[in-house]
N, C-alpha and C positions, 0 to 999 in steps of 0.2 A: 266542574268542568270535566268531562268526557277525554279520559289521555289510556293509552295502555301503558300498562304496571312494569315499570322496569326490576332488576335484581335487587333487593336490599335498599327499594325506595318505599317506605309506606307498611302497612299489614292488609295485605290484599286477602280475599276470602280464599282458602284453599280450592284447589279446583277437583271437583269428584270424577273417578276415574269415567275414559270414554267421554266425557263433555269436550263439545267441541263453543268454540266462537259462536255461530250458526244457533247453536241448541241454548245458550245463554240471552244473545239476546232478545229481547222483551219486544213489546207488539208495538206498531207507530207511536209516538210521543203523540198526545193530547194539544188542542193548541194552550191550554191554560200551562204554562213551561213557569219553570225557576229560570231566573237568570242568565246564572250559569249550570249544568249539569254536570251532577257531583257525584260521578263514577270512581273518583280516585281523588282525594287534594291534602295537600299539610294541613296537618294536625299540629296541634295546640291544645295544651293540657290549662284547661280554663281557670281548674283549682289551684294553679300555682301562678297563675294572672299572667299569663303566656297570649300572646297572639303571633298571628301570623305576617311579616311582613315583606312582602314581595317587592324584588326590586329591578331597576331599571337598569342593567348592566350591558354598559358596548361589547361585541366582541370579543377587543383587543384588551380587557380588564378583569377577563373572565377570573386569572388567575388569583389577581388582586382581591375580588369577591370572596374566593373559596379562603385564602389567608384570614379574613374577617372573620370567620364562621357560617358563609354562606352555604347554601347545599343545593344544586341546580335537581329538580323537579321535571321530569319529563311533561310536556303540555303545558307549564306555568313559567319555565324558566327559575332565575336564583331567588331564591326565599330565605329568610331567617327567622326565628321562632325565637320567641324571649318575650320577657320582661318592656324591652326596650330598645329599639335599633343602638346596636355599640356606634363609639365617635367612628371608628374606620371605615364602617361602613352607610354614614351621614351622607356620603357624596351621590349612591345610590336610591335614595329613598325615592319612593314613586313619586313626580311629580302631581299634582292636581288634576285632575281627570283625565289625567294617563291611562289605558289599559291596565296595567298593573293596579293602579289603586282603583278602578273598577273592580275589578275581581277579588283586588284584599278586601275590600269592602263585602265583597259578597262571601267570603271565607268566614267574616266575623260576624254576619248573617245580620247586615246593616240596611239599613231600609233608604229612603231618596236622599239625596244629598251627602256631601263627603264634610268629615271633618276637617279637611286642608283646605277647603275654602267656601266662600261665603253662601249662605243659601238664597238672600235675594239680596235686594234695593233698588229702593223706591226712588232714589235720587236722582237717575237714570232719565233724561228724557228725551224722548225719541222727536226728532224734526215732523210736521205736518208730512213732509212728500214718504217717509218710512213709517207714521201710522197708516197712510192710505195704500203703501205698495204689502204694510202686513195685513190688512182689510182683506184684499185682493185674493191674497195665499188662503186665508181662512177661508173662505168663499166659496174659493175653489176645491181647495181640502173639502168640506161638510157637501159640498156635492158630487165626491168619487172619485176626483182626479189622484187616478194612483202617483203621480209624479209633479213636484211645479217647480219652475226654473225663474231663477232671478238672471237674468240677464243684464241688467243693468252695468252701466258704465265705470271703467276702472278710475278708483277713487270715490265713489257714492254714497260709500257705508254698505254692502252689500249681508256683512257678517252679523252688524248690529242688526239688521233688519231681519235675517235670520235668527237671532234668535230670542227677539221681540216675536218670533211666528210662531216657534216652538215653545215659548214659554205663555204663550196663549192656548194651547190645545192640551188634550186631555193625556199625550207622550209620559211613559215613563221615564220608556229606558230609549238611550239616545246616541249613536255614533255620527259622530265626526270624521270624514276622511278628507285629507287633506296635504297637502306637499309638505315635507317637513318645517322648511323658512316659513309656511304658514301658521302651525300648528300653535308657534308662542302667540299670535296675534287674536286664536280663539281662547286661548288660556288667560289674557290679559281682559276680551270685553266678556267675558261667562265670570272675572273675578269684577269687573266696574257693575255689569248691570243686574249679576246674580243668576243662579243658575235655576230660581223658579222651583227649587225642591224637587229638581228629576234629579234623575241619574243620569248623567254624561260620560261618555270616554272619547277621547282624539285619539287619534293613529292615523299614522303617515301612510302612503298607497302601498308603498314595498313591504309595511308588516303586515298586511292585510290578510295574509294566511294566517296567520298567528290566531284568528276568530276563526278559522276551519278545524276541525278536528284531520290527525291524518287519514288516506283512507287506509283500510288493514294492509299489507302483503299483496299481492298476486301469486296464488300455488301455480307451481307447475302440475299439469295432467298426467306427464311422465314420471316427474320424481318423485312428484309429491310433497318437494321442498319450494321455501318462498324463491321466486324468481328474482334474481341479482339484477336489478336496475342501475343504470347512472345517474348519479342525482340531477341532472338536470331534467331525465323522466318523470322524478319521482316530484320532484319539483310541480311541472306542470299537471300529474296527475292529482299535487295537495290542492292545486288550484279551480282546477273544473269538476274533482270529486270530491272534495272534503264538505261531511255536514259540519254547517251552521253550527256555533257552540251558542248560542244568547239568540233569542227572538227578539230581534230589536222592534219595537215603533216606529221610529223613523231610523233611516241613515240619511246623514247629507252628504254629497257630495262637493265638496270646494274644486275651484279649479276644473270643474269638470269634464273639459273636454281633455282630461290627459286619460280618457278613458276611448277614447274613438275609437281603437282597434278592436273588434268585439273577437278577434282569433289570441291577446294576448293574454300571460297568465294575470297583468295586475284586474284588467275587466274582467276574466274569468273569476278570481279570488272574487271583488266588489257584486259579482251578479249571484255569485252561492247566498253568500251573507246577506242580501238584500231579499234573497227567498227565504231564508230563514230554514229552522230543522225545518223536519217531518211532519207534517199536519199541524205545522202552522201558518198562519196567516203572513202573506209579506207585506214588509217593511212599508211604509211609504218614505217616498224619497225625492226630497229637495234638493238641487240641483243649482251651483252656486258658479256663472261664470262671466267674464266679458267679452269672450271669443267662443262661443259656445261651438261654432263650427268652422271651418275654411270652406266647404262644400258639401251638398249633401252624403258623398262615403264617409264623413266624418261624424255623424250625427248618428249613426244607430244607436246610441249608447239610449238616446231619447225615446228605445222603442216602444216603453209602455206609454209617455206621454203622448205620442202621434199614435197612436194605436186606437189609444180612448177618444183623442177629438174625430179618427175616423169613423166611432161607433162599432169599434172591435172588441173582441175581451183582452183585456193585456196579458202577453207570455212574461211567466215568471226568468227569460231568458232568453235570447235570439243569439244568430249565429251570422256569418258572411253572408250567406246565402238567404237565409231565408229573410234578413234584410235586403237585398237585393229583386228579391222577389218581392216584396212587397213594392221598392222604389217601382220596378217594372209593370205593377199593375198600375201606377199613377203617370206613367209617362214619364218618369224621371230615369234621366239615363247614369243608373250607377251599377255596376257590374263587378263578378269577379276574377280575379286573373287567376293563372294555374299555382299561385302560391298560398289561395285563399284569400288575399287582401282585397278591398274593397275599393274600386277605382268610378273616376266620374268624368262623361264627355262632358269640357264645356260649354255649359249652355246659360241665356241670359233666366229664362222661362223658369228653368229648375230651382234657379236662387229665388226669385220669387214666390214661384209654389211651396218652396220649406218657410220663407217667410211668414204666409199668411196660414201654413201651417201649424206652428209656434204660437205666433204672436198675435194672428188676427185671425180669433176661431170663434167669432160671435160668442153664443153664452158660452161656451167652453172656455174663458177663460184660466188656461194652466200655466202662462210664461208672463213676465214681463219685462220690459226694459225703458230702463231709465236716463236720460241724458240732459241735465240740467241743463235749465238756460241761461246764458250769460255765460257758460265756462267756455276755454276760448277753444277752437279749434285746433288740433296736432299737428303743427309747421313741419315740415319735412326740409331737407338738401341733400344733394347727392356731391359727394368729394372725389372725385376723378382724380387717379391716381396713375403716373405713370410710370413703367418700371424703369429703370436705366439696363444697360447691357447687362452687368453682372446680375442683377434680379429677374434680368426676364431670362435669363440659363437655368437660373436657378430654378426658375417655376417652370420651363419648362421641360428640365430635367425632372420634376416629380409628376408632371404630366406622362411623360416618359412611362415612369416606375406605376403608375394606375395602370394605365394602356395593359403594363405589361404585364401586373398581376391580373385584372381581369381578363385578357387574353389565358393564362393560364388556369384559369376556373372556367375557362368557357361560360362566363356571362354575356359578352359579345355577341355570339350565336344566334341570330334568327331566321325565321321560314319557317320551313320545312325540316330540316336539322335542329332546329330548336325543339319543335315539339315532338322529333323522335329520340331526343333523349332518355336515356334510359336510366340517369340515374338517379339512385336508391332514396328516398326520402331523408335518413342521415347525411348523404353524401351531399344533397343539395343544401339540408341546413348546414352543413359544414360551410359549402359551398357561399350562403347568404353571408356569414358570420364571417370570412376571409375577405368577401367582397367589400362589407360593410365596413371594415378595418381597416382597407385601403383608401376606401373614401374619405373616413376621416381623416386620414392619413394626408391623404391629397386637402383634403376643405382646410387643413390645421398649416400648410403649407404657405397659403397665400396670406394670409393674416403674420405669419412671420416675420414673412420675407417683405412686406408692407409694414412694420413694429415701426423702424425710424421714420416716415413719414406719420403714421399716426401719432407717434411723440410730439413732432412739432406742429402739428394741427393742433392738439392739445396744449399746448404752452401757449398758440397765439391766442386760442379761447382766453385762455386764463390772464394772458397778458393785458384783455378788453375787461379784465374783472369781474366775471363769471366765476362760476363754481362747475366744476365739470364731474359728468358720471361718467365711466367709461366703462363700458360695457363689453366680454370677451365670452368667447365662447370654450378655451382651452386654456388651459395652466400654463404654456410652454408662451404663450402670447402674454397673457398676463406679467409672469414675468420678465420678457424681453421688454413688454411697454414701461415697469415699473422702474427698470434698472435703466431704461432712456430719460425719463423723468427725475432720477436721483439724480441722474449723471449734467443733468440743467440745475441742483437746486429745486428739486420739487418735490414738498413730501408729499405724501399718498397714503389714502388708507386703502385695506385691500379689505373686501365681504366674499368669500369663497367658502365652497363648502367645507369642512371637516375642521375649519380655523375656530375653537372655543371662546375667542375673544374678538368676532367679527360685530356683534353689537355694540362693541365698545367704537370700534371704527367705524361703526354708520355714526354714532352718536356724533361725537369726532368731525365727521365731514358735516352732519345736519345743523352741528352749534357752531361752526363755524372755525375749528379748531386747524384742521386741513381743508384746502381747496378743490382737493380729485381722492376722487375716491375711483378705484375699480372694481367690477362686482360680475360673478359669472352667473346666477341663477336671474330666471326670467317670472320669479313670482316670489312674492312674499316677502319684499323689501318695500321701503317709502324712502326716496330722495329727494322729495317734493321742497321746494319750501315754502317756510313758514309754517312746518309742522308743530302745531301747536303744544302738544302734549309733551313733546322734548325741549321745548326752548329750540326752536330750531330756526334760523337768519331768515332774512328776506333777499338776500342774495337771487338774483335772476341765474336761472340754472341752464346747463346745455347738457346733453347726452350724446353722446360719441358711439356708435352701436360699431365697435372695431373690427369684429367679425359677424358680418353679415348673416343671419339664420337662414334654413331650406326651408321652411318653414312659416306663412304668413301669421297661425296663432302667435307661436314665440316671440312672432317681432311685435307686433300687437300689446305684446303682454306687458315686453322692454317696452317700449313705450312709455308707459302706465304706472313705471316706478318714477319719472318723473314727475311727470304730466299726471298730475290726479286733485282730488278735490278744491278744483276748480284752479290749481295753480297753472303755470304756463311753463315749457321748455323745450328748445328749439331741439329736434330729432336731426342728426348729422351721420351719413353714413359713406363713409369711405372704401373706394374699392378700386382694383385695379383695372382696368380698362383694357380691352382686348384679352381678358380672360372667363374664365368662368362666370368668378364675382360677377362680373357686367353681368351677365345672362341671367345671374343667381336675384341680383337686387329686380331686372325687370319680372321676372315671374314671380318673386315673393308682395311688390306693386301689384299685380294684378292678384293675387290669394287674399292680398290686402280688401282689395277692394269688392269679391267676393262677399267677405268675413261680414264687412261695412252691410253688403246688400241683404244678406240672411238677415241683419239686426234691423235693416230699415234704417240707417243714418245716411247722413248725407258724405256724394262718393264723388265730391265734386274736387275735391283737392288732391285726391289720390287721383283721381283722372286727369289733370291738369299735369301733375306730377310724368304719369304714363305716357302721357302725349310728347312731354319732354323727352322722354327716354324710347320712342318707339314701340311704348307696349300698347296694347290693345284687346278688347277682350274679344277669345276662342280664336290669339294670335298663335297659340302652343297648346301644345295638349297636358289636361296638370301630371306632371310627372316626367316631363319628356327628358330624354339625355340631353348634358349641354357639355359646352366644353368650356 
């Protein structure tokens, strides 16, 4: 692995005088690559039965590590060399095709497959509708398609079919990226069905730089010395300029519409790595979602896939614009605004032209989507909530305090005066990052100040003998709803991020040990029941989504931790009325039923839904201020 040589790490080769950077390095890399490239890595003295073991250390344990005997490695992160991982440091050891035990792997100059877990089995069998949706991929794979998208419906099996696809093709070496609450779910079916004797590694989207090398310095022309950046510079520059360390075969992508933003650093990091170094060949890349877009500014992430069924050559890369330009030569109206983002007029036309782009491309077959029959349809209700005096002060004293920080960012501002502003690029991202903060500020407000009315909508659920999921979007919500629920006699498990023992609490709610569970992430959970593999009840389940998403994938997704393989649960969503919320749940209805039209399902309930609520489509424009 390619890292530069810190003080007193390694035995790096002396440097001859006059040698600079420049004059060292060597002519483009070959596409026939090692793994990883191994400009610098621990050593391990073989004759004294030494290896090298790299580990998986949080942050906040850094310290913890170096007490063990750990030694952090610039490019690798904390490693230990021995005989034997010591007990102290057991808690660290790389999980199962973890990045790190990819790489240890490749340190100890190990060929397919990993000693921590299994190479295949046979015992694995795949349903009739997942040998024909891997048929499809193969297919299409052997006839060019740089890119194929499982689209398929949440709960389907999506993962197992993936990698029933990949453990079919000729793949050695193989990334995984995926949301973290994902990551155990591919660790558990790559150890059920066998990992086919490749080489795998998972990684969550936020480490996804960690596969770039950094790029060197920036000199200054005047001093001659490296230019003092801010890390959030240097940040973005590891992401759109760092090479590729691994020529992967394939990358998958899970979840993958958390990639829409083609101006952010995690697409930025995911599009280097999927190009791979220097003269090599890129990646192909499956693409794993059930919301794959809310409109078409969402879908550029897709651009080598629509590229090839329109008979293009695929860019190893695209940007705001030159996605837009392409929508533009097709009559789809998506454009971009002066912050670079990617914006879409509503139209009926557009959703169907990305449809039959995807999904219905005659022999180009590259996407599909799956929606069993007989699974039941996604019941929605809307819970109209009203404030009392002191609640509606309250909300509309933080109404208030938005008003009047964005007044003071001149976010407000349009015409004329809007676009002669003058200022600096920093000063607007400051300016984005202040706005954004009072937003949330403002959105985490009305879910609050609403906690005791969602407590007792929750209790009456559970009173009817349901099992309830309550779904939030903020910690401070969470908690208010959980200490209303104690305060009745109601335990609760909570699934939140950074909580080491929230498995234990899904388990818990699934076996039927508690009745409510609350959970803030919108992927990579199963609340379903009758989850078979945990012993998990048949309890008829309900979802209480407390705080509404801006967002139609997210709610989509919430959804989909109930409601999946083929189970049934009623979707309930609560919101104040004559505020925002109102405005929030009809626009996120209509993203909904968008989402529905790109996939081609039927958008008969969501309109039913809309009709109730006054919404309509190209009633707003997506994105419009509401209050």
């Amino acid at each position: 692995m390619a890292t530069r040589s810190k003080s007193g790490q390694g035995k790096p080769a002396p440097k001859k005088r006059g040698s600079t950077p420049t004059a060292k390095r060597k002519s483009p890399v070959k596409p026939k690559l090692p793994p990883v490239s191994r400009m610098q890595r621990p050593q391990a003295d073989a004759e004294l039965g030494e290896q090298v073991f790299l580990l998986k250390v949080p942050f906040e344990e850094r310290q913890l590590a170096s007490w063990g005997g750990a030694k952090y490695y610039s490019g690798y992160g904390f490693a230990f060399i021995g005989q034997a991982l010591p007990p102290s440091l057991k808690r660290f050891e790389a999980p199962a095709y973890s990045w790190e035990a990819y790489v240890e792997a490749d340190l100890a100059g190990a060929g397919p497959g990993s000693s921590k877990a299994s190479l295949d089995n046979g015992d694995f069998t795949l349903r009739p509708d997942q040998i024909e949706d891997r048929n499809q991929a193969l297919r299409a794979l052997k006839a060019g398609a740089p890119e194929f998208v499982i689209g398929s419906d949440t709960g389907v099996g999506k993962t197992v079919t993936a990698i029933a696809i990949l453990k079919a093709t000729p793949a050695r070496n193989i990334l995984v990226v995926a949301p973290l609450a994902v990551i155990a779910n591919w660790r558990l079916h790559l150890k059920l069905m066998g990992d086919g004797g490749k080489r795998w590694a998972l990684i969550n989207y936020d480490s996804a730089k960690n596969l770039l090398e950094k790029p060197p310095a920036k000199i200054s022309s005047s001093t001659g010395k490296p230019v003092q950046s801010s890390k959030a510079t240097l940040n973005r520059a590891w992401a759109r300029e760092g090479a590729a360390k691994v020529a992967w075969d394939v990358v998958v992508a899970d979840e993958s519409h958390l990639l829409a933003n083609p101006m952010s650093q995690r697409t930025a990091a995911i599009e280097r790595v999927i190009a791979g170094p220097t003269g090599a060949p890129p990646a192909l890349v499956l693409r794993l979602s059930a919301t794959a877009g809310a409109n078409p500014a969402k879908l550029s992430y897709l651009h080598r896939g629509l590229a090839y069924v329109s008979g293009e050559k695929p860019l190893r890369a695209t940007s705001a614009t030159a996605y837009a330009k392409w929508c533009e030569q097709r009559g789809i109206a998506v454009s971009v605004d002066r912050y670079d983002n990617l914006t879409w007029e509503s139209n009926e036309r557009d959703l169907a032209v990305m449809h039959d782009l995807i999904y219905r491309t005659g022999g180009l077959n590259w996407a599909l989507r799956r929606v069993p029959e007989g699974w039941p349809e996604q019941q929605r209700n809307r819970v109209p909530v009203e404030f009392d005096g002191p609640q509606m002060d309250a909300y509309e004293e933080a109404w208030e305090e938005f008003l009047a920080t964005m007044d003071s960012l001149g976010q407000r501002r349009t015409g004329a005066s809007h676009r002669a502003s003058r200022a600096t690029p920093s000063d607007a991202a400051k300016g984005r990052l202040a706005a954004r903060a009072a937003q949330i500020r403002y959105r985490q407000k009305a879910g609050l100040i609403r906690a005791p009315q969602t407590v007792d909508f929750v209790a009456s659920l559970l009173e009817n003998d349901l099992q309830v999921a309550v779904n939030c979007e903020f910690r401070g919500t969470v908690e208010a709803i959980r200490a209303g629920l104690e305060a009745k006699k109601i335990g609760t498990a909570l699934f939140v991020g950074g909580d080491p023992h929230r498995e234990q609490q899904r388990l818990a709610f699934q076996q039927g040990a508690v009745k409510c569970i609350i959970f803030t992430p919108d992927s990579g959970i199963s609340l379903h029941a009758n989850e078979t593999s945990v012993g998990g009840t048949s309890t008829e389940r309900a979802l209480v989504v407390a705080e509404p998403r801006w967002a139609p994938t997210p709610a989509l997704q919430i959804e989909g931790r109930t409601q999946r393989n083929g189970e049934a649960a009623l979707a309930y969503y609560p919101y104040a009325v004559n505020t925002i919320e109102e405005r929030v749940i009809k626009r996120v209805i209509q993203g909904m039923r968008n989402v529905k039209m790109i996939n081609g399902d039927d958008t008969s309930a969501l309109e039913a839904l809309g009709a109730e609520m006054g919404v309509y489509i190209d009633s707003e424009r997506e994105g419009s201020a509401a209050r």
